[in-house]
N, C-alpha and C positions, 0 to 999 in steps of 0.2 A: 325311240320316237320316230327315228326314220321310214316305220312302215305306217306309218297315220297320214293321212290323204287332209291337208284342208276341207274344214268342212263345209265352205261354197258349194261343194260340188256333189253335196245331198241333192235327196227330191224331196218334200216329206206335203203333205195335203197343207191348205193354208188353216191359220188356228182360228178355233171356236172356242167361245166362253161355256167353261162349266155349266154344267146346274148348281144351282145357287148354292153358296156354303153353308153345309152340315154339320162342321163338326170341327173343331179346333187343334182332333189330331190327323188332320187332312192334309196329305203331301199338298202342296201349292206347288211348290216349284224345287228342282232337283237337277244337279250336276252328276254326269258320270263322265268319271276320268277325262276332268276340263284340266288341259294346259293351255297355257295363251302366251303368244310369242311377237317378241317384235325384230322383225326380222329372222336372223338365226338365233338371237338369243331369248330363250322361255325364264320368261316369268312367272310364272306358275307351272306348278307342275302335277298332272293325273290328281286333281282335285276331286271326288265326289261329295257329296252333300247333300242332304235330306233340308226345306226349308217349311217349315206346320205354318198350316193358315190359322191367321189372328196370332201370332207371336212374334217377340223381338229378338231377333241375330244377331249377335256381335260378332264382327271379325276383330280379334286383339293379335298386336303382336308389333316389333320394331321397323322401323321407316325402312321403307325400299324390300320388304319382306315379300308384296304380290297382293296385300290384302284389296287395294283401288283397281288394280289391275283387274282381279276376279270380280269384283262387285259391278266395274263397266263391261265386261262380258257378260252378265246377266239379264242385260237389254241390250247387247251388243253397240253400245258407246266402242268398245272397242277396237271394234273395226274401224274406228274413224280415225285409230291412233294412226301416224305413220308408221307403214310396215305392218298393223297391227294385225294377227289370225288369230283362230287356236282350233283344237281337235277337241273331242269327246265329246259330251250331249249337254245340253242344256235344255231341261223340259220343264214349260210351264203345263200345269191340268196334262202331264202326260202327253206333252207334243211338242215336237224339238221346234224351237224358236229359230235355229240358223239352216230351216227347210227350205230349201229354194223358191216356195210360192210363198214365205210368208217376208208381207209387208215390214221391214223397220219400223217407221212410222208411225203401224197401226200396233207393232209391237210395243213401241215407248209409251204409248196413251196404258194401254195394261200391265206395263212397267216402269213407272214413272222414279226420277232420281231429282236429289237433292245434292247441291253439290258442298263445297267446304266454304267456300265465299259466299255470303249472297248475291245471287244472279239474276234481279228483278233487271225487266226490259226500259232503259231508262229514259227513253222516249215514249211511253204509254204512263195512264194514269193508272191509281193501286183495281181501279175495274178494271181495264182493259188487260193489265198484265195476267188479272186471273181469267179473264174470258176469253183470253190467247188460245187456248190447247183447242177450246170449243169452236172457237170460230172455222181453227185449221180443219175440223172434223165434221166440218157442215152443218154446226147449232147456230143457227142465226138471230131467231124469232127472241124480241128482245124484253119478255116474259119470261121464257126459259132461261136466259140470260142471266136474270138478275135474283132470279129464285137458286141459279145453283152459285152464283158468285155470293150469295148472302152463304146459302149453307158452305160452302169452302171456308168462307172467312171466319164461320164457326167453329169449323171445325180444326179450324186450324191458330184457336184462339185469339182473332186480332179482329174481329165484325167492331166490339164494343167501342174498341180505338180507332178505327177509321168509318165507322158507317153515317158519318159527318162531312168526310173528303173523299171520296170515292173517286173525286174527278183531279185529283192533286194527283202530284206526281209518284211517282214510286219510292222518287230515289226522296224525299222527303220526311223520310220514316228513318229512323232508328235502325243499327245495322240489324238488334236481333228483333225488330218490326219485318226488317226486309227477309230478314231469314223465315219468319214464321209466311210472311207473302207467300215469298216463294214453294213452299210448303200446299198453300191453299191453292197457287196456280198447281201444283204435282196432285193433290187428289184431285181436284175440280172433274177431270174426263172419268173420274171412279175406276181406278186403278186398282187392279188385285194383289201388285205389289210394287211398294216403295222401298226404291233404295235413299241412303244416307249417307254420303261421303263426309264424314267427320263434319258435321253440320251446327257443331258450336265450335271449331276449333277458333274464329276469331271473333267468338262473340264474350262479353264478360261475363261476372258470375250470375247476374240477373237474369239475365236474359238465357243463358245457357240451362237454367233451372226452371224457366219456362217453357224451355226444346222439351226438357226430359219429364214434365209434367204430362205433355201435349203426347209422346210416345204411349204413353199409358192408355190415353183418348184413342188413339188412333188405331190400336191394335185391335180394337170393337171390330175393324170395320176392315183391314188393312192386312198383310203380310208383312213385316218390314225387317229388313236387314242393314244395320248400321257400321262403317268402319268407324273404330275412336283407340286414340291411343292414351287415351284416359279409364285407367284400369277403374278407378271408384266408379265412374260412369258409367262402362260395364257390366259392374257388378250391380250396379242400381234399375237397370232400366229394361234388363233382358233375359230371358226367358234360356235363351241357349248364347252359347260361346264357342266361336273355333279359333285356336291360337295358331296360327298361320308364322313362319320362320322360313329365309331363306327359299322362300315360291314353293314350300311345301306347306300343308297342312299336315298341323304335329298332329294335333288333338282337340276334338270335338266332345260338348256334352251339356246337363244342365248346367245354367251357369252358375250355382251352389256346388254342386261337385268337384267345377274346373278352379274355380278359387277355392275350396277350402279342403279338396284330396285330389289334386292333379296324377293322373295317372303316370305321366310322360316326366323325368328332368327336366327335360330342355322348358317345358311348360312352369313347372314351378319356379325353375329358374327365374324366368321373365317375371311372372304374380309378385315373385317375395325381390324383384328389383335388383336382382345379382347381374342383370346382362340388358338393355334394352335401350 
């Protein structure tokens, strides 16, 4: 690793949206030989990955393995870590996202992330928190407004239970209310891809059954890649699996293959619960 140069110190043209999606086996977005490091110590390590648009990603594998670490380098949360870099490519639609003229910012609107807690803004009401991303992005006109905070809150199944309180508070709601919120604030700017930071890990079984209902919905429309260290969860909701150990990536594949013929040990290992 000592000959890889941090990748701040690319050029690359600023990013442009696709032509519109065609086809479900369409790269969206793709790592080549991503490590991410904080400071001297990498956590991850020469990760590549292939991510199809309109499909759900699991990253599985045991705590402290690199799986959050890689999925905040995919919108470059990472950087914000302290100490935080890494090397190799990270390409949305075929264009390195850590190019020196492309915006963060306008990066996170087309890469939107959910995190493990819900994180609704708790001095805004359940509108303003979803009309947050819009506002930063110069949607004013309070027509447009309420035309995409209604379709968000649909889409993100919670219109039915708040299009009553709009103006109530955030934090008013239900943790897995707030979770599905926050959800509807992460597509609202129409994102090509969302991330998932184990986004029921503290909700209970209701409400976590309504996250993985709502995946299904959202893959119409969406990219999305989820960490969970809840293997049935995995196994339920996703399209593909990479089992991630030790800031490697073992083994990648559909996720019927990786649970019921693991190519790798180390992978079956963790599935049948010997080690995790």
């Amino acid at each position: 690793m000592s000959d890889l140069q941090p990748v701040a110190s690319r050029t690359a043209p600023p990013l442009v949206r696709a032509p519109a999606r065609t086809s479900a086996s369409e790269v969206r977005m793709e790592t080549v030989e991503v490590s991410a490091m904080y400071g001297k110590f990498t956590a991850v390590k020469e990760v590549s990955l292939r991510f199809a648009a309109n499909r759900v990603h699991a990253l599985i594998g045991p705590s402290g393995c690199g799986k959050s670490t890689f999925l905040r380098a995919l919108n470059r949360m990472h950087e914000l870590s302290e100490h935080g870099w890494i090397t190799g490519r990270v390409l949305l639609d075929g264009q390195d996202i850590y190019g020196s003229r492309v915006n963060a910012m306008q990066l996170r609107r087309r890469v939107g992330m959910v995190f493990q807690r819900p994180t609704p803004f708790p001095t805004m009401s359940i509108y303003d928190n979803v009309a947050a991303g819009l506002r930063v992005h110069g949607r004013h006109r309070r027509a447009e407004l309420d035309t995409v905070v209604e379709q968000s809150l649909q889409q993100a199944a919670l219109w039915d239970e708040v299009k009553e309180r709009l103006r109530a508070s955030a934090m008013t709601l239900s943790g897995g209310q707030q979770q599905r919120l926050c959800i509807a604030r992460t597509v609202a700017p129409s994102p090509d891809v969302v991330l998932l930071d184990e986004p029921t890990a503290s909700l209970d079984p209701q409400s976590t059954q309504r996250i993985e209902e709502l995946l299904f919905e959202l893959k119409r429309d969406y990219t999305i890649v989820i960490v969970t260290h809840n293997m049935q969860q995995a196994a339920r909701v996703s399209d593909t699996t990479s089992f991630f150990y030790m800031g490697t990536m073992v083994e990648s594949g559909p996720t019927r293959q990786i649970f019921t013929t693991p190519a790798d040990e180390q992978t079956e290992a963790y599935i049948t619960g010997r080690f995790g």
